[in-house]
C-alpha positions as CSV (number, residue, x, y, z in Angstrom):
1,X,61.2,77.7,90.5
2,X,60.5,80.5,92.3
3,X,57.0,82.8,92.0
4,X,55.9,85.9,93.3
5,X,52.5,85.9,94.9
6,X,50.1,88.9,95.6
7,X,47.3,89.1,98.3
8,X,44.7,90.9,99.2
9,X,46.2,94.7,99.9
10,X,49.3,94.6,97.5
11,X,50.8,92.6,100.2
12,X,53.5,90.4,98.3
13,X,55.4,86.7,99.3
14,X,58.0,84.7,98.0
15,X,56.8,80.7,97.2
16,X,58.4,77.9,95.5
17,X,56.3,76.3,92.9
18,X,57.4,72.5,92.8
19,X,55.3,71.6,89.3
20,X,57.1,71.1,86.1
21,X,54.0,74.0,84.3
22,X,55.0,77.2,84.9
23,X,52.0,79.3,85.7
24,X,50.6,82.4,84.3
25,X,50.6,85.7,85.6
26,X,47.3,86.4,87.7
27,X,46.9,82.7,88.1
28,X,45.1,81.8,91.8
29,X,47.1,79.4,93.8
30,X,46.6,78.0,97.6
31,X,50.1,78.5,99.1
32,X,51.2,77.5,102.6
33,X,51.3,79.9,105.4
34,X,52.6,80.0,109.2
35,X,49.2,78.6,110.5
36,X,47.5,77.0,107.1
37,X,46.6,77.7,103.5
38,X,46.4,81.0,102.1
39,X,44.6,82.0,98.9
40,X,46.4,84.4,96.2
41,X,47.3,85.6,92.0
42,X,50.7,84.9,90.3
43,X,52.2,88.4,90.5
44,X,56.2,87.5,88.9
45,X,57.4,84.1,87.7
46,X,60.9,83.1,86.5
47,X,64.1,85.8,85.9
48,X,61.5,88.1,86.9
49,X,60.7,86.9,90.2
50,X,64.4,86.6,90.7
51,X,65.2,89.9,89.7
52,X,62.3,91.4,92.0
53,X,63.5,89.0,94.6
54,X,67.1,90.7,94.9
55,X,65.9,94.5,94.7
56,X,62.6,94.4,97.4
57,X,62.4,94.8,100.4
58,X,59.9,92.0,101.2
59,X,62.6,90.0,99.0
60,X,65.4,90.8,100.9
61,X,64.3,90.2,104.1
62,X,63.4,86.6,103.9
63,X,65.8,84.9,105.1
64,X,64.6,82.0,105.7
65,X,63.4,79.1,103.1
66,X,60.8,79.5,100.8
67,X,57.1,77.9,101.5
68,X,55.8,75.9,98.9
69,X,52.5,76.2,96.8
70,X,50.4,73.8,97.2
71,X,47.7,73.6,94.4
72,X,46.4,76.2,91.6
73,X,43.3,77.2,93.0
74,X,39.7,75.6,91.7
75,X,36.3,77.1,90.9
76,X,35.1,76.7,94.0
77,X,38.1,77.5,95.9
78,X,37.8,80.9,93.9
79,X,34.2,81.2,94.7
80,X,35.2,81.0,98.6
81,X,37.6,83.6,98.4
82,X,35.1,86.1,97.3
83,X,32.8,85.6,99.9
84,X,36.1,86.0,102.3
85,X,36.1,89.1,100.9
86,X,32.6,90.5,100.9
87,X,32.7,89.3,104.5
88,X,35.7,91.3,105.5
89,X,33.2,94.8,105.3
90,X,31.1,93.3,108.0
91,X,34.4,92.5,109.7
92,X,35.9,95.9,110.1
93,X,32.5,97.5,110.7
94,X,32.1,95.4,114.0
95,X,35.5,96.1,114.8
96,X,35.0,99.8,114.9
97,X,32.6,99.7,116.9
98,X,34.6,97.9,120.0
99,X,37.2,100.5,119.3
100,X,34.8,103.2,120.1
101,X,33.1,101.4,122.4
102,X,36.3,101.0,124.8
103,X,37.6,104.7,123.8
104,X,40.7,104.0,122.0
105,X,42.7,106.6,119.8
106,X,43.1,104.0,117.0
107,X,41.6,104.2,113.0
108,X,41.0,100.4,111.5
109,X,42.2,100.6,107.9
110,X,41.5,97.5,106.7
111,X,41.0,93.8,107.9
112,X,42.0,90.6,106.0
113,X,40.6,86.7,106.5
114,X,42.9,84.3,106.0
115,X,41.8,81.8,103.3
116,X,41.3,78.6,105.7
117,X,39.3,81.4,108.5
118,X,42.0,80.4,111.3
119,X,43.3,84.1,111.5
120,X,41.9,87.8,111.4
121,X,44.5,90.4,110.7
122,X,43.6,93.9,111.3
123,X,45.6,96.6,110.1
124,X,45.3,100.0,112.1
125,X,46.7,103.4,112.2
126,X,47.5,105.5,115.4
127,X,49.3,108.6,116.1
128,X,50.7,106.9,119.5
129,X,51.2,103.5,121.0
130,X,47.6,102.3,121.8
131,X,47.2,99.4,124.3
132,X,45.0,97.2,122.5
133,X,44.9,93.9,124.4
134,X,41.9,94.1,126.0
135,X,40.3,94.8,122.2
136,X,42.3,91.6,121.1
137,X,40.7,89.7,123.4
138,X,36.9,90.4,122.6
139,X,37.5,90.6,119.1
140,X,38.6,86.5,118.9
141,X,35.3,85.9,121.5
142,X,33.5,87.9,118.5
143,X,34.7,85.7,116.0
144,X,36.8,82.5,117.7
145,X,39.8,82.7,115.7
146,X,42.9,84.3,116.2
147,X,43.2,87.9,116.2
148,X,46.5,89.6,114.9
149,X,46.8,93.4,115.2
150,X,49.1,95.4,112.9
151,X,50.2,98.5,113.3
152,X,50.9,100.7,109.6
153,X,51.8,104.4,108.8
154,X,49.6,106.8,106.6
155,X,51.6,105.8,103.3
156,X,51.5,102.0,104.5
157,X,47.4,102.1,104.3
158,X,47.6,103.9,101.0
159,X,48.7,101.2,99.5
160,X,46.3,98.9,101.2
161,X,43.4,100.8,100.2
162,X,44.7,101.9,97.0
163,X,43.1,104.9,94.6
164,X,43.7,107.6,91.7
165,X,46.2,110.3,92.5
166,X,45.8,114.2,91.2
167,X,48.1,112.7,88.1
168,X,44.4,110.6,87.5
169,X,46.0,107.0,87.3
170,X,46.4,104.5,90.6
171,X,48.6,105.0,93.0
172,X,52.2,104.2,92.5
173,X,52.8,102.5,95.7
174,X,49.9,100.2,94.7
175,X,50.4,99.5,91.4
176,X,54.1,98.8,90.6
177,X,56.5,101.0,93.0
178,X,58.2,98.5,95.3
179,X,59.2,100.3,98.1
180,X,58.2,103.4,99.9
181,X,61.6,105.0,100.4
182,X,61.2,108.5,102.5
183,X,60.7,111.6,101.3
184,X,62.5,115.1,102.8
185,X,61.4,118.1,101.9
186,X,65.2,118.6,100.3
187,X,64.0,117.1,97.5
188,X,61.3,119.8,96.8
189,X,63.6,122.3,97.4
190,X,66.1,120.8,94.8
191,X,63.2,121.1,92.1
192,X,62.2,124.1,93.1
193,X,58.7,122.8,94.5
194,X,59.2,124.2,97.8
195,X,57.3,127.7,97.7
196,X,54.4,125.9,96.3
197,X,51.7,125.2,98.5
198,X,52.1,122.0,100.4
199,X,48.7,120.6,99.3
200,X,49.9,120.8,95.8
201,X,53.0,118.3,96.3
202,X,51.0,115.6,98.8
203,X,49.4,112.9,97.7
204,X,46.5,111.3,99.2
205,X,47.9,110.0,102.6
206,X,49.0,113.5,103.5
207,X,52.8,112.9,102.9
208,X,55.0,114.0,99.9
209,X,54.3,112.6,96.8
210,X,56.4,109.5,96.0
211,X,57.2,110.5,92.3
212,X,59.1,113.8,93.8
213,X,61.9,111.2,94.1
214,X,61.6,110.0,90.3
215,X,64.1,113.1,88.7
216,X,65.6,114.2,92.1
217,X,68.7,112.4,91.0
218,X,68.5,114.3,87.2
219,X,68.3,117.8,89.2
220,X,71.4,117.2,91.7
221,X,73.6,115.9,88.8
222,X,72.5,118.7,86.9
223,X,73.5,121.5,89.1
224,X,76.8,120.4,90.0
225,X,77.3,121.5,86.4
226,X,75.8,125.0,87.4
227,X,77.6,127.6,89.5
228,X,75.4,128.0,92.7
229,X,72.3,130.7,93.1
230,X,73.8,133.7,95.0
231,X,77.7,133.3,94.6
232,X,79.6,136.2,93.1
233,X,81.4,134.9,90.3
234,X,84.1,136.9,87.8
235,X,83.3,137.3,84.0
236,X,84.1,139.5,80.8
237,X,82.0,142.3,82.3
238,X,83.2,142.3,85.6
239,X,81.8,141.1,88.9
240,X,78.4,139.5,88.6
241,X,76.3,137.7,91.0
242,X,74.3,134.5,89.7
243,X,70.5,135.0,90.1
244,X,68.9,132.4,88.8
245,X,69.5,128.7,87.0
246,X,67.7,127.1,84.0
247,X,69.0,123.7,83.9
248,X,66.8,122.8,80.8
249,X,67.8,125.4,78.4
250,X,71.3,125.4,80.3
251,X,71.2,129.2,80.9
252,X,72.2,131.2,84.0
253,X,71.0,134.9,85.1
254,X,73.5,137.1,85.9
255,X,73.1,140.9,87.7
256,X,75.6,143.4,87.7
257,X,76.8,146.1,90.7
258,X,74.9,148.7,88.8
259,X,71.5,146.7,88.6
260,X,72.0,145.4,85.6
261,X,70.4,141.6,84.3
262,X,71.6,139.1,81.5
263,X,71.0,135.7,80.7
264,X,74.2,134.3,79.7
265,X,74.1,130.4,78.3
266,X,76.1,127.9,80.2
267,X,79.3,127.1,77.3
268,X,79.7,131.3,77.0
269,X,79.4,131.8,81.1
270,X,82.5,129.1,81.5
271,X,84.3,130.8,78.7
272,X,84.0,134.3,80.2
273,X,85.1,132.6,83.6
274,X,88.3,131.1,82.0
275,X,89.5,134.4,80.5
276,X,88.8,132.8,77.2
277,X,87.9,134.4,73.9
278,X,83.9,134.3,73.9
279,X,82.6,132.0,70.6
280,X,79.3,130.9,70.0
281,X,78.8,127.2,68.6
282,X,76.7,127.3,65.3
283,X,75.9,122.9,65.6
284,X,72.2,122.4,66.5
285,X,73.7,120.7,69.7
286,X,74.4,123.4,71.8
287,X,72.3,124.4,74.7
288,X,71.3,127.8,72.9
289,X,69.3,125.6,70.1
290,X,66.1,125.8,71.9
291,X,66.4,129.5,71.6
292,X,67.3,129.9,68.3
293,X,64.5,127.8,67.3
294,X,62.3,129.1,68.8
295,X,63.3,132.9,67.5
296,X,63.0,131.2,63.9
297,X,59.5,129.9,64.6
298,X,58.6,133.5,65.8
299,X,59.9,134.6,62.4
300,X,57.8,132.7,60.4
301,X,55.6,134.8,58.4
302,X,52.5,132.8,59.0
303,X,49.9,132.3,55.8
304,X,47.6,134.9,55.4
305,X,43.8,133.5,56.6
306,X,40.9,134.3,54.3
307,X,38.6,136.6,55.4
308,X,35.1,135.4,56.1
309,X,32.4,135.4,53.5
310,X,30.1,138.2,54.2
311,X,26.9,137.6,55.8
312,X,23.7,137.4,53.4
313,X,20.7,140.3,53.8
314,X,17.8,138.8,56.5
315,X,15.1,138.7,55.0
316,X,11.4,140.5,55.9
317,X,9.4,137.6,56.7
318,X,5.6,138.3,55.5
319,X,3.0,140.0,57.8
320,X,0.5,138.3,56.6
321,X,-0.9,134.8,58.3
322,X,1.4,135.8,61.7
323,X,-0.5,136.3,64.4
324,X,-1.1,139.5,66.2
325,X,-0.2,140.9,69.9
326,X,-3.1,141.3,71.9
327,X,-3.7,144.6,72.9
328,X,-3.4,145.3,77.0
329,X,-6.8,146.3,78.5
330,X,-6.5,149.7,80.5
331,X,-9.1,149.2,83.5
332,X,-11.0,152.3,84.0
333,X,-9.5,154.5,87.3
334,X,-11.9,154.0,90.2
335,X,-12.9,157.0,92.1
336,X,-12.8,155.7,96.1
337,X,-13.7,157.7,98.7
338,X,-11.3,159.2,100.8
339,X,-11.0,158.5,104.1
340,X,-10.5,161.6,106.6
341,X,-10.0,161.8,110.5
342,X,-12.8,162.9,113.0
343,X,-12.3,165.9,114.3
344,X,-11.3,165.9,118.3
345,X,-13.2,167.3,120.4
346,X,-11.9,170.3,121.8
347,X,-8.9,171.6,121.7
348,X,-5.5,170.0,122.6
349,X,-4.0,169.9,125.3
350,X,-0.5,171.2,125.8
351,X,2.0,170.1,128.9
352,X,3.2,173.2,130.8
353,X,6.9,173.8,130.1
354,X,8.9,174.6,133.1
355,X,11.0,177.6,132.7
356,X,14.6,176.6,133.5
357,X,16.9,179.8,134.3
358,X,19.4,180.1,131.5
359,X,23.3,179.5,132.3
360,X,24.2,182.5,130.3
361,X,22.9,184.9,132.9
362,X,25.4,186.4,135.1
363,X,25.1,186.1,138.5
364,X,24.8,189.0,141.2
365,X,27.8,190.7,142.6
366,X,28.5,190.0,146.0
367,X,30.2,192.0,148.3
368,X,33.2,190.6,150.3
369,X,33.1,189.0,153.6
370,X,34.5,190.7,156.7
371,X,37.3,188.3,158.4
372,X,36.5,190.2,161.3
373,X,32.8,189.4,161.8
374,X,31.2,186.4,162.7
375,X,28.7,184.8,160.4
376,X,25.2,185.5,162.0
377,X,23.2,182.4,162.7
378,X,19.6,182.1,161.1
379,X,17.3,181.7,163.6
380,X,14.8,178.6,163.2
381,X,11.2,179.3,163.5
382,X,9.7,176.6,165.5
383,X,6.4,175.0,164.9
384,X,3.8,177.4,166.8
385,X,5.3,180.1,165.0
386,X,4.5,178.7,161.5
387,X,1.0,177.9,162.7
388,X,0.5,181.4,163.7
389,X,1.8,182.5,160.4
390,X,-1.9,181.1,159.2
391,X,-5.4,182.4,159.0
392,X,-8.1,181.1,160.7
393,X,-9.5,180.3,157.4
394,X,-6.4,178.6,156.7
395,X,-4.7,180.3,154.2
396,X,-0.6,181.0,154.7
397,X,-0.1,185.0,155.8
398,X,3.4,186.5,154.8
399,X,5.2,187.4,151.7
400,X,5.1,184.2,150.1
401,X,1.3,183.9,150.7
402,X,-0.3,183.9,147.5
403,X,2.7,180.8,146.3
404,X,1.5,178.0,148.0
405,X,3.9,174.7,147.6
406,X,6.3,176.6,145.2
407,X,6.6,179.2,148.2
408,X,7.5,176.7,150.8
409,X,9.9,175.2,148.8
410,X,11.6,178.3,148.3
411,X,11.9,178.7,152.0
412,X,13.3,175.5,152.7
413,X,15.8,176.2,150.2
414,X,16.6,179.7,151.3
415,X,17.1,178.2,154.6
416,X,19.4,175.8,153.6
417,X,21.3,178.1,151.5
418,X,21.3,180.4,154.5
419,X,23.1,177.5,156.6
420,X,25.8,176.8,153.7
421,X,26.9,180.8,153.4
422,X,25.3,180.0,150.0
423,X,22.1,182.8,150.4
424,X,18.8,181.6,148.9
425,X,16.3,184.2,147.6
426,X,13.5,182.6,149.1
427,X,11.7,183.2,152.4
428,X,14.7,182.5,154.6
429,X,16.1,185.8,154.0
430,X,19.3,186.1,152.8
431,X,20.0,187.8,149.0
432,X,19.9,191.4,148.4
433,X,17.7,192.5,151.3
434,X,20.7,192.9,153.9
435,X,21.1,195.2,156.2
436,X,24.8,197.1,157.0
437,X,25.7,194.7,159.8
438,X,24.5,191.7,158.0
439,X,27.2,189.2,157.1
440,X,27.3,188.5,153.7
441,X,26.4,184.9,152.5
442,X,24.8,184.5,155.9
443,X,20.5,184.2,156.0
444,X,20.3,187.7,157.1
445,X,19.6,189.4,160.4
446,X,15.7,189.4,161.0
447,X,16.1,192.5,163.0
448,X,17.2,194.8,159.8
449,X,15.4,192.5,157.2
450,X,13.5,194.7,155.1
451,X,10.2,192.9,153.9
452,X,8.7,193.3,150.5
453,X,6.3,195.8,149.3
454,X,2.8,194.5,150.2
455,X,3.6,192.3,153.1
456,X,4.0,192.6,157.1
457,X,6.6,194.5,158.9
């Protein structure tokens, strides 16, 4: 006879049970194994385990003969298991952290003890081949047994781990689905699934969800009865382009040249194709019975619902025995003293404001310069004539006298402006003390300079 065994991580065998007493589904058997005993639950048994034999893919690919079980498991064989698989945490912990401590690009999923401790299997995921020897080797000095290292895919370790999908029951790969076919994206687009967002057709190992491939094969048989979305087709009222399908009601969308929509059902649409006389079966199987019933349920006259009894008068509860507010005390306004500056002492004091000459003012006309004539040079006064230019008290003589700094600086600049052609007011000369010869926009000839009233000649 032959049985189907399950072990840890919906991982599934092929034995032959050599007893006379068939056993029971879930029933824990040591079975024999490449290197040893194994421990595991009845999972099919008989025409079943035939059946499931011929259609899996773990079924198929055993070629070679069948192993043998060897005993239905005991108490205390039971018992051992368990702590094989408490132990197996501790395991994969320890294992994670030789991953990381050698760097490698690898996730551990899960790890399994054989039942008889003479092998470790790890099962791992990686997005690209990892070299792992090295990890091998410390791993069986870690543990002294031998070390295999399996390499799965995302949907591969969801059905290791197992768990609830958005539908809220446990995964189908884990619970009864025996293989993990592929799954394109055609198949969304069949169903119309595609424009959704991606996160709302994945399941938990970040792939398509295996139950998209449950009523793919409904959806292509159904549209082959359809005409196809797009195609311009030729019916009682003209040219038409199909817009949209409803395989369920069996109804199609049509649009005209002029803009025009209808929603023709699928036995009237092949009629109008065929040139034949349009008629409308009347026998509830049709595929516009949905519609009609659902037009007669909209035409119910539904029963009138009583109106609600009206609501009784509150009634004044008594004043009398209720308890009163208490009253908010007021406090009295308090009459503080205000608080006022000292005065300053004297008055304040204000920052001169220099007197900047405004840019709407015109500026002087100034008559044009001769070609002919040279500009006359300004002659510099050298050092013992500006000491002579003193009293013996030591107060400046001249026109600018009485200004101090502000009057040398206006000489400097008027003798600057009298070396540029520019013509300073100050005590260079220059401006609008000239005399005939003088060149204009020179310094000024100090032989016809005209002083100021009040100063030397």
């Amino acid at each position: 006879m032959i049985i189907e065994i399950s072990f840890k991580g919906n991982r599934r065998e092929f034995f032959e049970w050599p007893f006379e007493d068939t056993p029971t589904a879930k029933t824990a058997v040591v079975v024999e194994v490449e290197r040893g005993e194994d421990f595991g639950y009845v999972h099919a048994t008989g025409e079943l385990a035939l059946k499931r034999k011929a259609g899996t893919t773990h079924g198929k690919a055993s070629s070679k003969p069948l192993r043998k079980a060897i005993r239905a498991a005991s108490g205390d064989e039971v018992a051992k298991a368990k702590l094989l698989r408490e132990d197996e945490v501790n395991v994969r912990t320890r294992a994670i952290e030789k991953v990381r401590a050698l760097g490698l690009d690898l996730k551990i999923s899960d790890t399994e003890w054989q039942w008889d401790k003479k092998r470790l299997a790890i099962y791992f995921t990686a997005e690209q081949r990892v070299d792992f020897r090295q990890l091998v080797r410390q791993l069986e000095g870690l543990f002294g047994t031998r070390v295999h290292m399996w390499h799965i895919g995302v949907r591969d370790e969801a059905k290791r781990v197992d768990g609830v999908g958005r539908c809220g029951r446990q995964f189908c790969s884990a619970n009864w689905l025996p293989e993990l076919n592929p799954v394109k994206s055609s198949v969304a687009k069949d169903q119309h699934l595609s424009t959704l967002n991606p996160a709302q057709i994945s399941g938990a190992c970040g792939r398509l969800m295996c139950c998209l491939r449950y009523e793919h094969e409904f959806y292509v048989q159904q549209r082959k009865r359809f005409p196809k979305e797009g195609k311009i087709i030729t019916t009682a009222a003209g040219e038409e382009k199909v817009i949209s399908l409803d395989i369920f009601r069996e109804t199609v969308t049509l649009r005209s040249p002029v803009g025009e929509s209808r929603v023709v059902p699928l036995v009237q649409l092949r009629q109008e194709m065929r040139g034949e006389p349009v008629t409308v079966p009347e026998s509830p199987d049709d595929a516009c019975a949905l519609d009609r019933a659902d037009e007669e349920m909209a035409t119910v006259a539904m029963p009138a619902s009583k109106p609600f009894p009206p609501r009784p008068p509150q009634q004044e509860r008594p004043q009398e025995g209720r308890p009163q507010p208490r009253a908010r005390q007021q406090r009295p306004p308090q009459d503080r003293p205000r608080q006022e500056k000292p005065p300053q002492d004297g008055p304040r004091k204000q920052r001169p404001q220099r007197q900047r000459p405004s840019p709407q003012q015109p500026r002087a006309a100034r008559p044009a310069q001769d070609p002919t004539q040279a500009p006359a040079q300004t002659p510099v006064q050298d050092a013992g004539s500006q000491q002579a230019a003193q009293s013996a008290d030591g107060q400046p003589q001249g026109p600018n006298a009485g200004d101090g700094e502000s009057g040398n600086r206006r000489r400097r600049r008027g003798r600057r402006g009298g070396r540029g052609g520019g013509g300073g007011g100050g005590g260079g000369g220059g401006g609008e003390n000239r005399g005939p010869n003088d060149n204009p926009g020179s310094g000024g000839n100090p032989a016809n300079h005209t002083p100021p009233a009040g100063g030397p000649a």
